[in-house]
C-alpha positions as CSV (number, residue, x, y, z in Angstrom):
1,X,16.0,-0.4,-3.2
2,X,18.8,2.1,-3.5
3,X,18.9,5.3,-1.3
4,X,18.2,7.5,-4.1
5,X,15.1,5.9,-4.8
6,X,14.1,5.7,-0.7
7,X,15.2,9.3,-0.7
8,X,13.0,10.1,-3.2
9,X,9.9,8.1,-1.9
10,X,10.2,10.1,1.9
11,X,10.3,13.3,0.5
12,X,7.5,12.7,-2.0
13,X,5.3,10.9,1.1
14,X,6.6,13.8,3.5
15,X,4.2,16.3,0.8
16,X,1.7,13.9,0.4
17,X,0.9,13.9,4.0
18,X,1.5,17.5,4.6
19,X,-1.1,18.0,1.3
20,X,-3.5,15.8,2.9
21,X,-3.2,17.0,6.4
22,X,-3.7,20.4,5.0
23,X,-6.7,19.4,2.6
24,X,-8.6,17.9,5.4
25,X,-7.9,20.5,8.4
26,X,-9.8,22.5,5.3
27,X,-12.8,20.6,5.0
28,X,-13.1,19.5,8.4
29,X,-12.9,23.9,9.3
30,X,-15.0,24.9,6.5
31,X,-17.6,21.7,7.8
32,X,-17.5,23.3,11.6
33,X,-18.4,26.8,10.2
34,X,-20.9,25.9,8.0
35,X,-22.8,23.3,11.5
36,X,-22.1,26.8,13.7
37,X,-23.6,28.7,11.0
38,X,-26.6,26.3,10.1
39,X,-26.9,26.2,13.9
40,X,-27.4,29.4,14.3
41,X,-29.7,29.9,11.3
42,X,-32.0,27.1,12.9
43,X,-32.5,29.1,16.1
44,X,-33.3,32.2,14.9
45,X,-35.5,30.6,12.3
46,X,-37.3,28.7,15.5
47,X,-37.1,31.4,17.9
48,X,-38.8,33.9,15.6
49,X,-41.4,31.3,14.6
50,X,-42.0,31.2,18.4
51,X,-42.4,35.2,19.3
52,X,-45.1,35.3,16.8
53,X,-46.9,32.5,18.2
54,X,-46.5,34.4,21.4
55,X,-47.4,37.5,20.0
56,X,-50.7,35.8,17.8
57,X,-51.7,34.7,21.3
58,X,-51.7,37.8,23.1
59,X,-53.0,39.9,20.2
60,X,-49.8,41.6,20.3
61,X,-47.3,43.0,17.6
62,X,-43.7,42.3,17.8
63,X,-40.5,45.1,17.7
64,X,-39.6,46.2,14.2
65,X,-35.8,45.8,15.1
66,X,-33.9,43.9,17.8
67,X,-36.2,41.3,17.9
68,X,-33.2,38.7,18.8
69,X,-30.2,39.4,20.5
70,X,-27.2,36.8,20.6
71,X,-25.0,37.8,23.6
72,X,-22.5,34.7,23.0
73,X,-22.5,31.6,21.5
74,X,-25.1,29.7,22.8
75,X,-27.3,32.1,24.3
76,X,-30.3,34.6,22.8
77,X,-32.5,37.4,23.8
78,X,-36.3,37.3,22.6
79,X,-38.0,40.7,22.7
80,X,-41.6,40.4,22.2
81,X,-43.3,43.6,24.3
82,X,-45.6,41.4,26.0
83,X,-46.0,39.6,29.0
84,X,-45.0,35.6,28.8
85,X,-46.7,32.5,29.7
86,X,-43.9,30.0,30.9
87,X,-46.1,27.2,29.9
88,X,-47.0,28.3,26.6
89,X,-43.2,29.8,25.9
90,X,-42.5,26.0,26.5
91,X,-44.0,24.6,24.2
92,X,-43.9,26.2,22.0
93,X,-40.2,26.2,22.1
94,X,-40.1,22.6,21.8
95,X,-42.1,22.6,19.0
96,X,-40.6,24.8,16.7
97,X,-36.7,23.6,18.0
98,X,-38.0,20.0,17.5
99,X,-39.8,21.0,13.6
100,X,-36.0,21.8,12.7
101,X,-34.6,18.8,14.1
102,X,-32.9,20.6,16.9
103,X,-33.2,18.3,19.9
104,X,-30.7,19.6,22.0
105,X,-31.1,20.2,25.6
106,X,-31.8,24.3,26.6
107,X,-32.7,26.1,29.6
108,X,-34.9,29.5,29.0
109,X,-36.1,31.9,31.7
110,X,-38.1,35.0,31.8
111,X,-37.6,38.0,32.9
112,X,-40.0,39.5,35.6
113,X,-40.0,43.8,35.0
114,X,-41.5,44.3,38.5
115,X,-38.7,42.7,40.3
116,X,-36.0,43.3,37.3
117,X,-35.3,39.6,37.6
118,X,-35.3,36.1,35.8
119,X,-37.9,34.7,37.7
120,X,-38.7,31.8,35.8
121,X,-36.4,28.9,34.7
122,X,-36.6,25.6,33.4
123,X,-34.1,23.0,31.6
124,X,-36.0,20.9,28.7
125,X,-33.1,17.8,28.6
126,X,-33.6,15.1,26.2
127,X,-30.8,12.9,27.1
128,X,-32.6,10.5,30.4
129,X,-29.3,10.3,32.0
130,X,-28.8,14.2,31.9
131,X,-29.4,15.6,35.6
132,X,-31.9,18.7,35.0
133,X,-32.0,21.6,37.2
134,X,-35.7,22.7,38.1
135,X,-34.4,26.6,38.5
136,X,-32.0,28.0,36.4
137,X,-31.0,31.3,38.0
138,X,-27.9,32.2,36.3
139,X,-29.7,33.7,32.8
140,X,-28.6,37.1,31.9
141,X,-30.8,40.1,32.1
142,X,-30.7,42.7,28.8
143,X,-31.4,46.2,30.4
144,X,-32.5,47.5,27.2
145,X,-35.8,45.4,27.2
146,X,-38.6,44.9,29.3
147,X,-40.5,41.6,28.0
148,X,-38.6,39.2,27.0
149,X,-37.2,35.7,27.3
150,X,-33.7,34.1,27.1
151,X,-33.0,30.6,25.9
152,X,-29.5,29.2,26.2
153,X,-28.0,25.9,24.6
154,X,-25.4,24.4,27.0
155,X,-24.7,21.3,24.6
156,X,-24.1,23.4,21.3
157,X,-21.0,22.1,21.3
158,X,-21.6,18.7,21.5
159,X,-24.7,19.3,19.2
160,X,-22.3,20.2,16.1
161,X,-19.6,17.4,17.3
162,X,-22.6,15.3,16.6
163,X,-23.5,16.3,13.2
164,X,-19.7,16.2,12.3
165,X,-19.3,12.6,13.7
166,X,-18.8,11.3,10.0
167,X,-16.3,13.8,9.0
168,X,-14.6,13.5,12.3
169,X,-14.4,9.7,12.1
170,X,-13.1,9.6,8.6
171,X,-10.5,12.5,9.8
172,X,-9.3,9.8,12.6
173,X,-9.0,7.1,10.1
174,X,-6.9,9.4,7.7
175,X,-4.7,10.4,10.7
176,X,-4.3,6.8,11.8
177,X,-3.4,5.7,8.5
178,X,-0.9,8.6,8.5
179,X,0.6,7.4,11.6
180,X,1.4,4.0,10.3
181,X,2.5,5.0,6.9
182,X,4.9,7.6,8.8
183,X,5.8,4.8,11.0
184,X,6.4,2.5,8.2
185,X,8.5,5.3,6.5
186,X,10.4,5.2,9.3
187,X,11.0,1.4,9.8
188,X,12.4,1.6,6.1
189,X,14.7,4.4,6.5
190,X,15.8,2.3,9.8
191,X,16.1,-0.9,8.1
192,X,18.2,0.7,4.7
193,X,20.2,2.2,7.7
194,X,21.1,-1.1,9.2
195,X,20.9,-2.8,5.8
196,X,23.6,-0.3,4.9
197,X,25.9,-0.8,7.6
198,X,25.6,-4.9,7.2
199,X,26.8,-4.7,3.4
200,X,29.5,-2.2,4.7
201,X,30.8,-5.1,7.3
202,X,30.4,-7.9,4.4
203,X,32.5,-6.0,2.0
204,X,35.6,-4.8,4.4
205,X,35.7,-7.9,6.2
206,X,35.9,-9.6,2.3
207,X,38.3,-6.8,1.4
208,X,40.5,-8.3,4.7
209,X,40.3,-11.8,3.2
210,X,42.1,-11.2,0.1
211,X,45.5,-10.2,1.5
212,X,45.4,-14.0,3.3
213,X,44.3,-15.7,0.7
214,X,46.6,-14.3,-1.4
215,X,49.5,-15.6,0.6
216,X,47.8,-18.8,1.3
217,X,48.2,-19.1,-2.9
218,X,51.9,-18.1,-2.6
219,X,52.6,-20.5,0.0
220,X,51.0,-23.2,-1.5
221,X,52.4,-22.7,-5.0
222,X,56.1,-22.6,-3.2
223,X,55.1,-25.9,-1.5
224,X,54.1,-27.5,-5.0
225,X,57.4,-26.4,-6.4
226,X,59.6,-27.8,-3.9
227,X,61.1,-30.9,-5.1
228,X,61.3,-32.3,-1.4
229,X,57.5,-31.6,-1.4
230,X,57.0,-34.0,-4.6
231,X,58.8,-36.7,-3.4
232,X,56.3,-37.2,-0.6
233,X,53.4,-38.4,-2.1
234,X,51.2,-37.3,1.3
235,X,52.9,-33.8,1.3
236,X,52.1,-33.4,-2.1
237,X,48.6,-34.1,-1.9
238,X,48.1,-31.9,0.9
239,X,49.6,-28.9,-0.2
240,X,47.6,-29.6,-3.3
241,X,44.0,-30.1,-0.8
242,X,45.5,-26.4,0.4
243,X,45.9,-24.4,-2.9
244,X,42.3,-26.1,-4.6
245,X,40.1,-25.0,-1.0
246,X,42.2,-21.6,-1.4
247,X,40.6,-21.0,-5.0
248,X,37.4,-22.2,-3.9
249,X,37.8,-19.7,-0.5
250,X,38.6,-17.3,-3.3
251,X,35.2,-17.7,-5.4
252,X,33.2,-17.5,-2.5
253,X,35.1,-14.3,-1.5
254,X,35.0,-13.1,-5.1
255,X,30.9,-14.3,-5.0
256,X,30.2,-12.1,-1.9
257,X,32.0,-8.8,-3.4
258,X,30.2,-9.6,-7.0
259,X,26.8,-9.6,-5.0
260,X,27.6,-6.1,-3.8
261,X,27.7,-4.6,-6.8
262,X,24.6,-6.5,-8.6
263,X,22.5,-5.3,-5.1
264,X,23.7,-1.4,-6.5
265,X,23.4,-1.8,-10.1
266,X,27.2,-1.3,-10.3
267,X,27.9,-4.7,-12.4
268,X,30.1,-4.9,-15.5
269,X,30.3,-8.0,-17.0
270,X,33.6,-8.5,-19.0
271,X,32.1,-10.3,-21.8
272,X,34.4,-12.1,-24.1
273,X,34.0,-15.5,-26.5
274,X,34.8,-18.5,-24.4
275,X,34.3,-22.3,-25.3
276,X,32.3,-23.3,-22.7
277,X,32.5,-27.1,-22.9
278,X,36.3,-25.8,-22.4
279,X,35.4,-23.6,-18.8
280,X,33.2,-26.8,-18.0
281,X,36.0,-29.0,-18.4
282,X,38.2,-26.7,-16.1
283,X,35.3,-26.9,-13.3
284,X,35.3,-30.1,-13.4
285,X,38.6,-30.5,-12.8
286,X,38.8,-28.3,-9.8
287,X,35.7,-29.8,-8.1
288,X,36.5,-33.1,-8.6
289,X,38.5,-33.7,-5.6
290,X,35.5,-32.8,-3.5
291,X,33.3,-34.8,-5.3
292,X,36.1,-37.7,-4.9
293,X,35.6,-37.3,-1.4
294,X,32.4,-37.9,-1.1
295,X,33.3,-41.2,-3.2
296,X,30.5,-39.7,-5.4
297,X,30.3,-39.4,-9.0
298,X,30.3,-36.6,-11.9
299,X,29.3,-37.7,-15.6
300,X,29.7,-35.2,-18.6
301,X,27.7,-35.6,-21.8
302,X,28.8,-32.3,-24.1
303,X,27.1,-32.7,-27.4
304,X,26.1,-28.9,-28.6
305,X,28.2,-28.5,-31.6
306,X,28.1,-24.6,-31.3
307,X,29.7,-24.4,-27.6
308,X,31.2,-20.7,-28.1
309,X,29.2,-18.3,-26.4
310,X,29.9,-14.6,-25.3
311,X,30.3,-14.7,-21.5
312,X,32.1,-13.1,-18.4
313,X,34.3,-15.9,-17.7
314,X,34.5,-15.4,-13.8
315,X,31.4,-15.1,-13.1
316,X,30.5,-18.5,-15.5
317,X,33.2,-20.0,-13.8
318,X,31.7,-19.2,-10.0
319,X,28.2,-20.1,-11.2
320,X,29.2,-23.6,-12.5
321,X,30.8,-23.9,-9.5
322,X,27.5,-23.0,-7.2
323,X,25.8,-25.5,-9.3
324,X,28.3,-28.4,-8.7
325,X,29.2,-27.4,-4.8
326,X,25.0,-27.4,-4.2
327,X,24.8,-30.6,-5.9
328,X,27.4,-32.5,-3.9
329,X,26.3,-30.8,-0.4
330,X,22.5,-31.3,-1.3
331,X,22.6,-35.2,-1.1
332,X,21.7,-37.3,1.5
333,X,23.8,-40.8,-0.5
334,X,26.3,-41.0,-3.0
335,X,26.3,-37.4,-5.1
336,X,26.2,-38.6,-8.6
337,X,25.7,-35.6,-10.9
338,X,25.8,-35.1,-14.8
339,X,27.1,-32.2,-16.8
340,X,25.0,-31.6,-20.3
341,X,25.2,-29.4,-23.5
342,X,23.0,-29.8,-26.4
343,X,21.9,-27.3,-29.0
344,X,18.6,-26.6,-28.5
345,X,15.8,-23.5,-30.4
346,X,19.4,-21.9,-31.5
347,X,20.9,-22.1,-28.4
348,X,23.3,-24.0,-26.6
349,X,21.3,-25.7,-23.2
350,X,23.8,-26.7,-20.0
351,X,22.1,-28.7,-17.5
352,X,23.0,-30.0,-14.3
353,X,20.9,-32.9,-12.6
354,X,21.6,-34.3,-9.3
355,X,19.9,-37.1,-7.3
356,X,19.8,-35.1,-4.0
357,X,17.4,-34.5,-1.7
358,X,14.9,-32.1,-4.2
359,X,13.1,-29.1,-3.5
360,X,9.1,-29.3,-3.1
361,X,7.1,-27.6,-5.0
362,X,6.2,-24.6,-3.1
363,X,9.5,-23.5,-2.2
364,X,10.6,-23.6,-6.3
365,X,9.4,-19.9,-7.0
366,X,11.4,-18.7,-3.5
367,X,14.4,-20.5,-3.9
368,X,16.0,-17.8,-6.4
369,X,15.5,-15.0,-3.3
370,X,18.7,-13.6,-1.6
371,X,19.3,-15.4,1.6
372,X,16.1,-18.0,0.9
373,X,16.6,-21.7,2.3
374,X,14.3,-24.3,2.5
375,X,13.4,-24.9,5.9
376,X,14.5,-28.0,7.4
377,X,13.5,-28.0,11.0
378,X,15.9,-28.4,13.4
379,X,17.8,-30.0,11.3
380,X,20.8,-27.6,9.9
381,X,23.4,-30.4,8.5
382,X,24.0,-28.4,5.4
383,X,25.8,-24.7,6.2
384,X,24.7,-21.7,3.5
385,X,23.5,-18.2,3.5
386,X,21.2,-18.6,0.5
387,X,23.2,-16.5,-1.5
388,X,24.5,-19.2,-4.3
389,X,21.3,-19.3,-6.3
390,X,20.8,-15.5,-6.1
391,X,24.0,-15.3,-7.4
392,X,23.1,-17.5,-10.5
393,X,19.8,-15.7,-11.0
394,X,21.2,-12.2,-10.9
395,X,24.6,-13.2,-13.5
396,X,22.4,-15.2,-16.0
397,X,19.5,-12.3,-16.1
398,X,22.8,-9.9,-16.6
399,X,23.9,-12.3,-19.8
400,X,20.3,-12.2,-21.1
401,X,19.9,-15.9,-19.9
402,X,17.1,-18.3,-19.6
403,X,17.2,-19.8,-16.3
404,X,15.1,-22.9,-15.4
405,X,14.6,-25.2,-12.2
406,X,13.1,-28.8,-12.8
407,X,13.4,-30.2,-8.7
408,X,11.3,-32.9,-7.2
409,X,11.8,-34.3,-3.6
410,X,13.8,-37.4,-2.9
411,X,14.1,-37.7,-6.7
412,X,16.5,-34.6,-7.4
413,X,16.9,-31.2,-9.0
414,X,18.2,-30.6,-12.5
415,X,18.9,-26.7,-13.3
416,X,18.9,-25.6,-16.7
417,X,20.4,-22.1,-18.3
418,X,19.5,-21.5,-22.2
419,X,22.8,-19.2,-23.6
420,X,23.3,-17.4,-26.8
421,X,25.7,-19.0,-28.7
422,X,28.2,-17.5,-31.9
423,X,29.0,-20.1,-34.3
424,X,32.3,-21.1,-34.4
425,X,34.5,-19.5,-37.8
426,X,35.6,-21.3,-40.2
């Protein structure tokens, strides 16, 4: 993922979560004014259902105007011009509270004119584990009546909490999720940070190994050259050993820097018409020391008749390569590996089949993935960065390539690419 496009997905997730964060502090406001308001509506409906029971029982009419008073949030005034029966004033409240489904606890008293007190008090809990005062003394008085009683709610709060637990719940979950996807966010902006900085230390330190490898090259050609140096047949050979691991340190080197640019999008193939039976040829020249080495053996069986194809010859020559240096180092005997071409649905076919150690089945869809191995255990007798076959993958999807794996263990893998071919002029 380039940092244009991780750029791009913060900012966009930065308004997402600032539009959903804003969206919900909406509804779940608008939700806590419309419980306060529904609240409220309930008690007045109930408290004015229970003055004119009061009133029908004493024969009584009630005040035209300021029939309820609401001094704060939780706690109203009842005029009724009549004397009250606490018994009656209790049941009545619980009644007509309870027919509008508000069982919350409340304390009411009532005020005595004679002695310009609240003389009366009692707290009607529904909660069991709620510890209910017999007296409740602390009620205010309203000078401007004379009969009346005051009811207060000390759980309104909680009571509206309640009825929002849905919308409060779901507003958790949404800020949790937010959490982790910020979080996530985060981890990814950490990780391109560090992912960043890695390629930058891979490329210089690449950079560094060309000026050596360069005069590794020159030394080694001016040892080639020297007459003295043929003569000695064990000179020779070594110097020779120097320059071939040079050009294969080189393709690796080359391999690492090419990766760089296919991870940004910044590859440019240099496509030309090459004879590939003729590039193959050259590979196997170069590899066959190694090969020899391993007193193992390479067989070539070119039979397309159309072998010109249009291809970047490095990086065909650095994934033939791949393909032979996995082969030999992938082999627990003998390597002995065969080179193919054959003209096959218009195309020319190259294969390469080993008798190594295989790949199971399960690890064949993975084994393409940058910096994939199979696991072996413990065991770690064959040195990589699983890098080779992402390489492969990533140049033959560039040429418009069809690449195919054909791997069973202990019998060997054989690796297939289908290439365009242009017939050859006459």
């Amino acid at each position: 993922m380039t940092s244009s496009t991780i750029r791009s997905v913060v900012i966009l997730g930065a308004i997402a979560i600032i539009g959903i964060i804003g969206i919900q502090t909406y509804w779940v406001l608008r939700s806590w004014d419309l419980k306060e308001a529904e609240f409220e509506r309930s008690v007045y409906i109930a408290l004015q259902r229970v003055a004119r029971d009061l009133a029908a029982m004493n024969g009584n009419s009630l005040p035209q105007k300021d029939l309820i008073v609401q001094r704060s949030t939780n706690t109203y005034a009842v005029n009724i011009n009549s004397e009250i029966d606490a018994s009656s004033l209790q049941y009545y409240l619980q009644k007509e509270l309870e027919s509008l489904y508000l069982k919350t606890d409340f304390e009411y008293g009532i005020h005595d004119c004679a002695s310009d007190k609240m003389v009366y008090g009692q707290y009607i809990g529904y909660n069991a584990d709620d510890k209910k005062p017999a007296i409740v003394d602390d009620l205010p008085k309203y000078d401007e009546f004379i009969y009346y009683f005051v009811v207060r709610f000390p759980n309104r709060l909680s009571h509206i909490v309640g009825d929002m637990s849905i919308a409060l719940i779901l507003s958790a979950i949404l800020l949790i999720t937010i959490f982790f996807f910020g979080y996530s966010l985060f981890v990814i902006l950490r990780q391109q940070r560090l992912s960043e900085m890695q390629k930058d230390f891979i490329n210089n330190m690449t950079h560094e190994f060309k000026t050596p490898i360069s005069t590794i090259k020159i030394s080694s050609d001016v040892f080639l050259n020297n007459e003295e140096i043929k003569k000695d047949k064990r000179l020779y050979h070594y110097a020779t050993i120097i320059k071939e691991q040079n050009a294969r340190l080189n393709r690796q080197v080359e391999k690492v820097l090419n990766l760089a640019k296919v991870e940004k999008d910044h590859l440019e193939l240099n496509l030309e018409e090459v004879n590939i039976h003729d590039i193959l040829q050259n590979t196997v020249e170069n590899n066959l020391l190694q090969i020899k080495e391993k007193n193992g053996e390479l067989f070539t069986n070119f039979t397309s008749s159309h072998p010109i194809i249009k291809a970047d010859r490095l990086h065909l020559t650095n994934i033939l390569d791949n393909l032979i240096d996995n082969a030999v180092k992938y082999c627990k005997k003998l390597p002995e590996i065969t080179l193919t071409t054959i003209d096959k649905d218009g195309r020319i076919e190259f294969s390469i089949a080993d008798k190594g150690i295989g790949i199971a089945e399960e690890h064949q869809a993975k084994i393409f993935d940058k910096f994939y191995r199979v696991p072996t255990g413990n065991v770690h007798n064959v040195k990589g960065f699983g890098l080779g076959l992402f390489y492969i993958k990533n140049i033959c999807d560039a040429h418009g390539w069809k690449l195919n794996l054909i791997s069973s263990p202990e019998v060997g893998t054989t690796i297939k690419i289908g290439m365009n071919t242009i017939p050859i002029k006459q």
